[in-house]
ZATI-997887 format. One line per 8 residues: their letters; for each residue z, x, y of N, C-alpha, C. Coordinates in steps of 0.2 Angstrom, whole numbers. Example, Ala and Ser with C-alpha at 12.3 -4.5 7.8 and 13.67 -1.06 7.14 Angstrom:
! residues 2
as	39/66/-28/39/62/-22/39/66/-16 ~ 35/64/-11/36/68/-5/39/64/0
//
This chain:
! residues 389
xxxxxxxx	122/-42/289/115/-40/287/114/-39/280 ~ 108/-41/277/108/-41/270/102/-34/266 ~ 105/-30/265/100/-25/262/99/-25/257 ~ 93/-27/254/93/-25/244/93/-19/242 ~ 92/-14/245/94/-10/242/102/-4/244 ~ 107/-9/247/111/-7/248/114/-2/245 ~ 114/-4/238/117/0/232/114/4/227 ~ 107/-1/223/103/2/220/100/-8/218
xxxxxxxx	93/-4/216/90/-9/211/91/-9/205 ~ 93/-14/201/95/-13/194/90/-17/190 ~ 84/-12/187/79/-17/185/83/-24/179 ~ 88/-22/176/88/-27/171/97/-26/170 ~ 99/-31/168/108/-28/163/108/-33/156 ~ 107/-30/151/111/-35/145/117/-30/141 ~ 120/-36/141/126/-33/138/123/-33/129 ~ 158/-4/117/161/-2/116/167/0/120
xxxxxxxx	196/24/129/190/24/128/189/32/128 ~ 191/33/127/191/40/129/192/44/124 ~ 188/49/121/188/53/116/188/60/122 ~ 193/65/119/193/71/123/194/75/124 ~ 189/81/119/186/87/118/179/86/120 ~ 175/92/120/171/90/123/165/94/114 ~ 160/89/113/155/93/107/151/98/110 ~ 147/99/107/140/104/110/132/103/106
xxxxxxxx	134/100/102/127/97/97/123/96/103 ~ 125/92/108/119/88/113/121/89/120 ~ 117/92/123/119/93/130/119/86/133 ~ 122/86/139/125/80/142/122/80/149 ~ 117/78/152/112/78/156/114/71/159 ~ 116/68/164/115/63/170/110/60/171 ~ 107/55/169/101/51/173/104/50/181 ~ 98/52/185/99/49/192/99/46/193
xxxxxxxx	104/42/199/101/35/201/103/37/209 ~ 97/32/213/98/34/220/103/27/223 ~ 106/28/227/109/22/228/111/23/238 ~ 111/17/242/111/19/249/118/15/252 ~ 120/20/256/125/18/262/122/15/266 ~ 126/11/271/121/6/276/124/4/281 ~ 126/8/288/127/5/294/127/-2/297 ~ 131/-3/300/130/-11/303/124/-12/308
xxxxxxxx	124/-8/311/115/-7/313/109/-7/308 ~ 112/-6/305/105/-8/300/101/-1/298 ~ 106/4/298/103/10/296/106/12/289 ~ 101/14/284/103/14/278/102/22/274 ~ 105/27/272/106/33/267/106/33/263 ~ 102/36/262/101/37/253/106/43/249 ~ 108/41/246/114/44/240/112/46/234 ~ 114/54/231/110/54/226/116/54/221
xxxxxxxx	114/47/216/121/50/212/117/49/206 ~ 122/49/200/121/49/194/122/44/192 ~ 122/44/183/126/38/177/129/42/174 ~ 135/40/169/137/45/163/137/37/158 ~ 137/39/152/139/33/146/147/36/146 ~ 148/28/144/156/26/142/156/29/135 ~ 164/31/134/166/38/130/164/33/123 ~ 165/26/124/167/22/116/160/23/113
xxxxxxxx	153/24/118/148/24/113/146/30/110 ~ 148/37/112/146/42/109/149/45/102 ~ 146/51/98/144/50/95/155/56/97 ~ 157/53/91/163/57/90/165/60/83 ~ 165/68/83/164/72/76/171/77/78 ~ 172/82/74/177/86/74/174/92/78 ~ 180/95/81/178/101/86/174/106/82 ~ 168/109/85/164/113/82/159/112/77
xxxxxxxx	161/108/74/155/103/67/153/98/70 ~ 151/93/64/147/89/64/150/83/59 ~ 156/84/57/161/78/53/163/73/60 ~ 162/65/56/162/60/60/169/61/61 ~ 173/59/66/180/58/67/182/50/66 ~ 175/45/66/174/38/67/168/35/65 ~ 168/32/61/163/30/56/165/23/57 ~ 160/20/58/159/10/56/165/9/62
xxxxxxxx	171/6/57/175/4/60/182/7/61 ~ 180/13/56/186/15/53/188/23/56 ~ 191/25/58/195/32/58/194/37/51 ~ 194/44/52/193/48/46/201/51/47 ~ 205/49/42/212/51/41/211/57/40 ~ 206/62/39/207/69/41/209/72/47 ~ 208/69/53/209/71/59/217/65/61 ~ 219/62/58/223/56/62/230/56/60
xxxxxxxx	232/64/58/240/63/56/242/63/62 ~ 242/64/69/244/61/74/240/60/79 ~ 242/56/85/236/53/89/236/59/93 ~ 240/65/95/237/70/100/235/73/95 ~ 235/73/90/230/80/86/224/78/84 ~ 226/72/82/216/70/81/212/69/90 ~ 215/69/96/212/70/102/213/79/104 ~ 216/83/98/214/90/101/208/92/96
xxxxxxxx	209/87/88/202/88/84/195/87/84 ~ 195/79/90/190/77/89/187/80/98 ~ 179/79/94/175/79/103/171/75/104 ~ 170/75/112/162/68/112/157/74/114 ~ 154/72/111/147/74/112/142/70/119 ~ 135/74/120/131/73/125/128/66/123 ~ 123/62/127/122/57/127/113/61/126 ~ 110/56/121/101/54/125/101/49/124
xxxxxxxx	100/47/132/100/42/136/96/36/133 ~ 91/37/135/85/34/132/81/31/125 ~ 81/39/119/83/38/113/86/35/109 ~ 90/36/111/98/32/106/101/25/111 ~ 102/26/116/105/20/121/99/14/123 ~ 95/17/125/90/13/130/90/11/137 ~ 94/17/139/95/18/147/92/24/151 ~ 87/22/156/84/22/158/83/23/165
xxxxxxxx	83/25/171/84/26/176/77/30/180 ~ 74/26/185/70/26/190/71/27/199 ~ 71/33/200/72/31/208/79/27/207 ~ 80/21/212/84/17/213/83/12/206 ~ 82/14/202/81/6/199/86/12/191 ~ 90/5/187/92/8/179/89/2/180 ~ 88/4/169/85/-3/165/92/-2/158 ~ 95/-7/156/102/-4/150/98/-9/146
xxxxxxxx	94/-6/142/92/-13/135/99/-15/131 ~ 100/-21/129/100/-22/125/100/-20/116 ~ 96/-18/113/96/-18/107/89/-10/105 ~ 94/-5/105/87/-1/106/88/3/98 ~ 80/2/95/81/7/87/82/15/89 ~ 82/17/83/85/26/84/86/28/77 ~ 87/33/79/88/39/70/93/36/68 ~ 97/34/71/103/32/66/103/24/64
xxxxxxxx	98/21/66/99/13/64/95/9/72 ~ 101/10/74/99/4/80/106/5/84 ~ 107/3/92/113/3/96/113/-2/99 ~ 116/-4/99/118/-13/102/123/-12/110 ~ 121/-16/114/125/-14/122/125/-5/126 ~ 128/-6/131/129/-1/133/137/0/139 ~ 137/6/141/142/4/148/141/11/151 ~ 139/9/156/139/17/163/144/18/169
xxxxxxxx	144/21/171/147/20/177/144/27/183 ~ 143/24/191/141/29/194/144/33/195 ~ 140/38/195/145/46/198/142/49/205 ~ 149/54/209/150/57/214/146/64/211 ~ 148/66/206/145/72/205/146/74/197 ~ 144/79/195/144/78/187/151/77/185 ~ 154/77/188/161/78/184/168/72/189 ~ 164/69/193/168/63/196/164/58/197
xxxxxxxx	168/51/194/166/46/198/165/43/204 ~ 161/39/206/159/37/213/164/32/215 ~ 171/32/220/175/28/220/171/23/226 ~ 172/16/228/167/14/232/176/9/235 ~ 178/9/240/182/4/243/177/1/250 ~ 178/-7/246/173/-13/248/177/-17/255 ~ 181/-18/257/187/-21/259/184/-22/266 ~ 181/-28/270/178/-28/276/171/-25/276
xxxxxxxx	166/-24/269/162/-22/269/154/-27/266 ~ 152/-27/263/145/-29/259/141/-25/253 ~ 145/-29/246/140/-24/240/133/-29/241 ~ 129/-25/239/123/-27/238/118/-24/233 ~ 114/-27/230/112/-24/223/106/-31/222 ~ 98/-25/220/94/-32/218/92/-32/210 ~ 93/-37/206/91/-40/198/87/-41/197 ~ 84/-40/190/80/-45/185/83/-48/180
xxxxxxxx	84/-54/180/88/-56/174/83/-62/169 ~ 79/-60/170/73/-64/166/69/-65/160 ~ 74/-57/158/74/-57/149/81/-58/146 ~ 84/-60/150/91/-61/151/95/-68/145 ~ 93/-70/141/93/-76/138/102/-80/138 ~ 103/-84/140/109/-88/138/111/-86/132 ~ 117/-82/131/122/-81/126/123/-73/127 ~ 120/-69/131/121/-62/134/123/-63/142
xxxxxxxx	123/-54/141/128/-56/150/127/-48/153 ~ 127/-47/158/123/-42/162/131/-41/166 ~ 134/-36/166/140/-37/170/139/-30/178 ~ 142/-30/181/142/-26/187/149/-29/190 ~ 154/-23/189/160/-23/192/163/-16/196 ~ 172/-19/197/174/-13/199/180/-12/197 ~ 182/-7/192/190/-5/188/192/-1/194 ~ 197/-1/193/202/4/196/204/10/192
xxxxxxxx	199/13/190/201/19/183/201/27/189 ~ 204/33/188/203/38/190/196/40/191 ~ 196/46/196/189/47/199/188/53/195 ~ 192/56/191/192/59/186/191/58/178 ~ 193/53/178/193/51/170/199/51/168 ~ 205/53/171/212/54/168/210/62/166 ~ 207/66/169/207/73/166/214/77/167 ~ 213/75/173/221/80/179/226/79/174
xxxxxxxx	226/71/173/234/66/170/235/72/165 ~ 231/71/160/231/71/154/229/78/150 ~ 234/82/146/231/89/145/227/90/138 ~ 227/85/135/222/82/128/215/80/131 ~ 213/78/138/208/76/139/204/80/144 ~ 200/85/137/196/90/140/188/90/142 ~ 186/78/142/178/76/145/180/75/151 ~ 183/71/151/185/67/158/180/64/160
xxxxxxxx	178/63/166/173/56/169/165/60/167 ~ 162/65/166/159/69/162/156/65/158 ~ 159/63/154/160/62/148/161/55/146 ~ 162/49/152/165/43/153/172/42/149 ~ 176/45/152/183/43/148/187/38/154 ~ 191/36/152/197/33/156/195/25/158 ~ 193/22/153/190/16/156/197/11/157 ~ 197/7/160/203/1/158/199/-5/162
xxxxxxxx	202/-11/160/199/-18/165/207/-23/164 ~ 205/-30/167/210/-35/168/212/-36/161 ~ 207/-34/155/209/-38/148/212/-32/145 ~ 216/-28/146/219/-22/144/215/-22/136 ~ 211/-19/136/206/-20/130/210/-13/125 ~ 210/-16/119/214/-12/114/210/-8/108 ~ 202/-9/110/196/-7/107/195/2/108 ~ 197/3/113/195/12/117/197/13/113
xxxxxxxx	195/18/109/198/24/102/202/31/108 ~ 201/31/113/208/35/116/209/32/122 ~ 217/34/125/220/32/131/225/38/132 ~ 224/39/137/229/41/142/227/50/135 ~ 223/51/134/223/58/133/225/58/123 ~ 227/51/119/229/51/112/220/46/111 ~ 224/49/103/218/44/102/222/39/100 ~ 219/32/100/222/25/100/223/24/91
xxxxxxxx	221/25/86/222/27/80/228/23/77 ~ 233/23/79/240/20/78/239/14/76 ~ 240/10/72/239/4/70/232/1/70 ~ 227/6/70/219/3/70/218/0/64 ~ 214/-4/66/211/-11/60/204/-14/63 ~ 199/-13/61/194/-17/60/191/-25/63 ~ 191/-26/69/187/-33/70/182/-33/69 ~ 179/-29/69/168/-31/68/166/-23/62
xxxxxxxx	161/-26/63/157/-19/58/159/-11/63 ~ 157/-12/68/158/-8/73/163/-6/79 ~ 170/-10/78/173/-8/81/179/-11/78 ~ 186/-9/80/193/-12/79/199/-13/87 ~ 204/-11/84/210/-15/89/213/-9/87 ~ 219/-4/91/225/-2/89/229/-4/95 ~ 234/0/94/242/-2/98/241/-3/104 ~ 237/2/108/239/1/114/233/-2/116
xxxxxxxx	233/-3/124/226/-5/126/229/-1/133 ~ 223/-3/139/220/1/146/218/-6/149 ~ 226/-5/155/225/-11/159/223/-8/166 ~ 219/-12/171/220/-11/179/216/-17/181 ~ 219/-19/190/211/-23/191/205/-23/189 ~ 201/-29/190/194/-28/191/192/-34/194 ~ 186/-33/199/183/-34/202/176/-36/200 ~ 174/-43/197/169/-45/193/165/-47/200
xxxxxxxx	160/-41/201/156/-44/207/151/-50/203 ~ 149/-45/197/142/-51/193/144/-49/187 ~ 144/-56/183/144/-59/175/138/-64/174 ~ 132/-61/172/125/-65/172/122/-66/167 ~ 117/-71/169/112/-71/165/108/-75/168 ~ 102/-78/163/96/-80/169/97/-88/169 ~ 102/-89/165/105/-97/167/109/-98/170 ~ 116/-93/169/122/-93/173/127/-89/174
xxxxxxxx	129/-87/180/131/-83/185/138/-83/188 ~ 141/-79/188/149/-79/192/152/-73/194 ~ 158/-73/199/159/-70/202/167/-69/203 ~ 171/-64/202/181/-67/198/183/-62/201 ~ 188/-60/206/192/-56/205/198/-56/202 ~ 201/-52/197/206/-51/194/212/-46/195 ~ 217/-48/198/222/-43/201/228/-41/193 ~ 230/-35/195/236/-33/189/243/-33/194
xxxxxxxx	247/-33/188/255/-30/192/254/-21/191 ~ 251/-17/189/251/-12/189/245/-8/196 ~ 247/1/197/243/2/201/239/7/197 ~ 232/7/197/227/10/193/228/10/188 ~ 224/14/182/224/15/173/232/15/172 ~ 232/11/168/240/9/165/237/10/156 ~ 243/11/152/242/11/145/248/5/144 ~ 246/-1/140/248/-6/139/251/-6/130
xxxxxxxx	257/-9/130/257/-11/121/259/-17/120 ~ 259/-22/115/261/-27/113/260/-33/119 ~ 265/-36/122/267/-39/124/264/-39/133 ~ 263/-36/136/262/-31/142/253/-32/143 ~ 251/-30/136/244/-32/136/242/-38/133 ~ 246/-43/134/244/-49/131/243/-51/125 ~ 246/-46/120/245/-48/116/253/-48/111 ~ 254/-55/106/249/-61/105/245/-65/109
xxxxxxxx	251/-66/113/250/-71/122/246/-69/126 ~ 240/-72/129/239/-71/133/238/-69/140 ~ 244/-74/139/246/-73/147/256/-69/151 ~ 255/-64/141/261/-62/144/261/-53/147 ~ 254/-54/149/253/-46/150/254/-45/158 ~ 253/-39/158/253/-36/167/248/-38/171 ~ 242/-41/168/235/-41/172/234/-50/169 ~ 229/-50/176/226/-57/174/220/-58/169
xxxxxxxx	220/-61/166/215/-60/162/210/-68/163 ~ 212/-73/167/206/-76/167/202/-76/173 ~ 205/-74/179/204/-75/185/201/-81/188 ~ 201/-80/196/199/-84/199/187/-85/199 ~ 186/-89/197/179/-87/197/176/-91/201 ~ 171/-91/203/164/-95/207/161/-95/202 ~ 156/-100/200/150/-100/194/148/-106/197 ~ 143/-108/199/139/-113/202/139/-117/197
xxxxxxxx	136/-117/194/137/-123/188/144/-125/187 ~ 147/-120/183/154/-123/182/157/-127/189 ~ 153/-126/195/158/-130/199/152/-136/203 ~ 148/-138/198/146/-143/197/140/-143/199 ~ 137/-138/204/129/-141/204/125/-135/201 ~ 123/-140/197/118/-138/190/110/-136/191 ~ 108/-135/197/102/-137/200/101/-130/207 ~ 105/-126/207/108/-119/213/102/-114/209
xxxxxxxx	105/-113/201/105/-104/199/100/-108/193 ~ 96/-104/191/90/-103/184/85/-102/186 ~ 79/-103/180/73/-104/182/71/-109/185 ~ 68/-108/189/66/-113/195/68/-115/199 ~ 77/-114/199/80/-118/205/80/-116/211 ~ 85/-115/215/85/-112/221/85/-105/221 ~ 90/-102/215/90/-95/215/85/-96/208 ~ 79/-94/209/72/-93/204/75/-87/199
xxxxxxxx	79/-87/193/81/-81/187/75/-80/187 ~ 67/-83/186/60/-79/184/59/-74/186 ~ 60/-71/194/59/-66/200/66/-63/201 ~ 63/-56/201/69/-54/206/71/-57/212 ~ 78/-53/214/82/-57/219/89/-54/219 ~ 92/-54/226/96/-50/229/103/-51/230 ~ 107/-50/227/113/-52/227/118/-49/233 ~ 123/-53/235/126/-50/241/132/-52/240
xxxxxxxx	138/-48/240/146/-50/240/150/-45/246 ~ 151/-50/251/158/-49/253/165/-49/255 ~ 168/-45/257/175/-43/255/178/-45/262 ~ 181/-51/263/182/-53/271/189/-52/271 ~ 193/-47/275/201/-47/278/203/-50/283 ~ 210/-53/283/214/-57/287/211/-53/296 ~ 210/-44/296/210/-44/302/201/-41/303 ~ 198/-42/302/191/-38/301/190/-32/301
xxxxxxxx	196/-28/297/198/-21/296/196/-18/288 ~ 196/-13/288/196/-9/277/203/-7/276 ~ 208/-10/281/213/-10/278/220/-18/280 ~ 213/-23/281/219/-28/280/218/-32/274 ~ 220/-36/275/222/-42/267/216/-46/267 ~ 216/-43/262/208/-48/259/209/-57/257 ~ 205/-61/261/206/-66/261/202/-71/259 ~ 198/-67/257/190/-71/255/185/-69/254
xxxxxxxx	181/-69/247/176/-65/245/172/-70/244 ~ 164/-68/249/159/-72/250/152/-70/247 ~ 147/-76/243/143/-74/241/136/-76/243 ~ 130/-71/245/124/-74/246/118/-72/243 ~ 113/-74/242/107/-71/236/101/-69/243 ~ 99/-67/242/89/-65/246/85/-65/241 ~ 80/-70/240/75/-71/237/69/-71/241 ~ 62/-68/239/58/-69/244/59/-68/251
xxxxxxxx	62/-65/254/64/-65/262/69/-70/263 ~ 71/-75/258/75/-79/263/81/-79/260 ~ 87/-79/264/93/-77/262/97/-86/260 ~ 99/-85/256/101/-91/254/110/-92/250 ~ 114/-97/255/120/-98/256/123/-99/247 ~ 128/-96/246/129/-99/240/130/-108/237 ~ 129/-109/234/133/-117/233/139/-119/233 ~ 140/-126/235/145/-128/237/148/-132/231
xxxxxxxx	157/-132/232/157/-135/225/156/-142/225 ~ 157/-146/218/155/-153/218/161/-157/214 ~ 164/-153/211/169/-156/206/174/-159/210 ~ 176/-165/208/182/-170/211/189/-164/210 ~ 191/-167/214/200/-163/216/196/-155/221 ~ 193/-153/222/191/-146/225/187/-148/228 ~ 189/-146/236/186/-149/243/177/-145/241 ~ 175/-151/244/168/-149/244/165/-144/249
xxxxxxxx	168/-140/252/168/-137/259/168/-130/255 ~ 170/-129/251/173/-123/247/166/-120/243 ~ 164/-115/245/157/-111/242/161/-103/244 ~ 165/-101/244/167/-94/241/174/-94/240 ~ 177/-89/237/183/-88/234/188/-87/240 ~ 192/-91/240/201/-90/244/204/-92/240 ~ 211/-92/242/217/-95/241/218/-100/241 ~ 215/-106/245/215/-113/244/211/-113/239
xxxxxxxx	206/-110/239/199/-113/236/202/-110/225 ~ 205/-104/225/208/-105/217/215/-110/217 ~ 218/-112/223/224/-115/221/222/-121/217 ~ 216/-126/221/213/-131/219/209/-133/213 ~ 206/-125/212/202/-127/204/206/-126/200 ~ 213/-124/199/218/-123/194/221/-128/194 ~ 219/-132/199/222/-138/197/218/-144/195 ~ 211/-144/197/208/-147/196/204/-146/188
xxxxxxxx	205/-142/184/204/-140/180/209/-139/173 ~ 217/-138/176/221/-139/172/222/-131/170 ~ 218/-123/175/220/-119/171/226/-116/171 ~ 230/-112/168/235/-107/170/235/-104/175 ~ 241/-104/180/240/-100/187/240/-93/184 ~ 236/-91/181/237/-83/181/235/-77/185 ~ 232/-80/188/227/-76/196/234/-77/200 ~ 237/-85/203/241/-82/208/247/-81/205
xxxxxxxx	249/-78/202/256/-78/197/257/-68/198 ~ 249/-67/197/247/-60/198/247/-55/204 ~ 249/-60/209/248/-58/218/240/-60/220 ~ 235/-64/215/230/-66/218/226/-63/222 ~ 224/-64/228/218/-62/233/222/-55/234 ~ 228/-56/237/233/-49/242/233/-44/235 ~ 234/-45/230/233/-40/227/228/-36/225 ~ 225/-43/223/218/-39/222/214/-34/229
xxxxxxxx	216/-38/233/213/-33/240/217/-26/240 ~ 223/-26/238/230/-19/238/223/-14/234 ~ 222/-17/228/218/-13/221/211/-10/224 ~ 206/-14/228/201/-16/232/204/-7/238 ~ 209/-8/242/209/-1/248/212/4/243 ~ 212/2/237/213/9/233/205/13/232 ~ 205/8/228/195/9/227/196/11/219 ~ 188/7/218/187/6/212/180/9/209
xxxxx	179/11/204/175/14/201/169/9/197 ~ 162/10/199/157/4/197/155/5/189 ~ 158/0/186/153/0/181/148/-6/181 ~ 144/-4/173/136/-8/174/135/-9/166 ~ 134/-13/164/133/-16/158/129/-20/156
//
């Protein structure tokens, strides 16, 4: 049974971990979002939870002042003669939401702009994730179940991307782990995904600092990076759409260096990094997802993923992740693939169905090389914490 509001309304998504004192300049207030639990009867609960912003976008100064600890791209070498001292010098500071971010929240619905001006210039992107209570995130274990969640991707333009996933990060933030990280989930700390990303300016409770250098105006790379599954329910826009899950050889937030994180190599890390994906187009019918086609990007509409086990259990082996949209009252099957070499039969993600497009594509087994479906289902009856982007 299909509920659009099974999780929330997300009026819009267009698409920076962990800094670990806590500032005081700006109180740190939660936008609500309401979100529902939903019986197999068709009975549905409304859930009062929150958002916090991720730690990478806030505002990071020295304990008790107002001196930047991070400016542009760069580090202030007065706080960075070692990575636990500059994570016992520096703090994050409260978030306004709206002002500075562009994130907004109604009843069941958030809106994350894109591109919002503000006293300090302008902020580009964002990244939230649900919470249990002010100080824990909301862990959701999907396995034998149905997310559900309804879009607007209509301002959405091709070359942007709207995300809605699940990491396998702490329900804490890494607070417990970690005795330098005094926000915690609070505070959005503890993020990690399949790209063990080496961007967070803190992990595991240091600041990442160590070998930092400069890729963009606004951010850099250091030594380590923050691996774990993830579960790409949605990677969107109003032309095009996909669905990946991405299993790791590790179990929950892991701190990666070199090699382990993929880096030079791609593919010599712990985590998969291209995963197995569904995308209608890329699997060949061009005529499924956009404006105007079957699934109308002009209108809202309802997306639906399920978590199907070997036994019809929340604790057997995930076997197959199936997906449906609701437009208008009518529920509508995903597409089928088209592309030579991959059975035409094939419209949601198995084991057969990725063995075949790596093959008929030519990509690296990296999905099955990783433990694949079984893995990613292990990461799945761990439970994973939602982010939204």
């Amino acid at each position: 049974m299909f509920r659009p509001a099974a999780l929330a309304t997300l009026a819009a998504f267009l698409a920076g971990v962990s800094a670990q004192q806590v500032g005081t300049n700006t109180a740190e207030t939660h936008p609500a979002l309401t979100w529902y639990k939903c019986a197999a009867g068709g009975t549905c609960t409304a859930q009062a939870g929150k958002i916090t912003l991720d730690a990478n976008w806030r505002w990071l100064h020295n304990v008790g002042g107002s001196t930047n600890c991070y400016t542009g791209n760069t580090w202030n070498s007065a706080y960075t003669s070692s990575t636990t001292t500059c994570a016992q010098q520096c703090a994050l500071d409260g978030a306004d939401y709206s002002g500075t971010y562009g994130i907004t929240t109604s009843g069941n619905a958030l809106t994350l702009k894109f591109v919002t001006p503000n006293s300090n210039g302008k902020n580009v992107g964002s990244r939230v994730y649900l919470m249990a209570d002010d100080n824990n995130y909301e862990i959701f274990k999907v396995l034998n179940q149905e997310f559900t969640f309804d879009v607007d991707v209509s301002q959405l333009p091709c070359g942007l991307n709207g995300a809605v996933y699940f990491s396998e990060m702490d329900a804490d933030g890494g607070m417990s782990k970690y005795a330098n990280n005094k926000a915690g989930a609070k505070y959005g700390t503890g993020y990690c995904d399949s790209q063990c990303p080496r961007d967070l300016k803190f992990i595991n409770g240091e600041c990442n600092s160590a070998g930092w250098t400069g890729t963009s105006t606004n951010s850099g790379t250091g030594n380590y990076g923050s691996c774990c599954s993830e579960m790409d329910i949605w990677e969107a826009n109003s032309i095009s759409a996909a669905y990946t899950p991405h299993p790791c050889d590790v179990t929950g937030q892991t701190r990666c260096t070199g090699d382990d994180c993929g880096s030079p190599s791609r593919y010599s890390g712990v985590c998969d990094p291209d995963g197995c994906d569904f995308n209608s187009y890329r699997q060949g019918d061009h005529d499924f997802y956009g404006p105007s086609k079957t699934v109308d990007t002009t209108k809202k509409f309802t997306v639906v993923t399920q978590f199907i086990t070997s036994d019809n259990t929340a604790t057997g082996t995930l076997t197959e992740i199936k997906r449906y949209y609701v437009q208008n009252g009518v529920v509508i099957a995903n597409s089928s693939n088209k592309i030579s070499g991959i059975s035409t039969s094939f419209n949601s993600i198995t084991g057969a169905y990725c063995d075949q497009q790596k093959a008929a594509f030519g990509d690296t087994t990296s999905f099955q090389n990783h433990g694949g479906l079984t893995t990613m289902g292990q990461s799945l009856n761990r439970g994973g914490v939602l982010v939204l982007s």
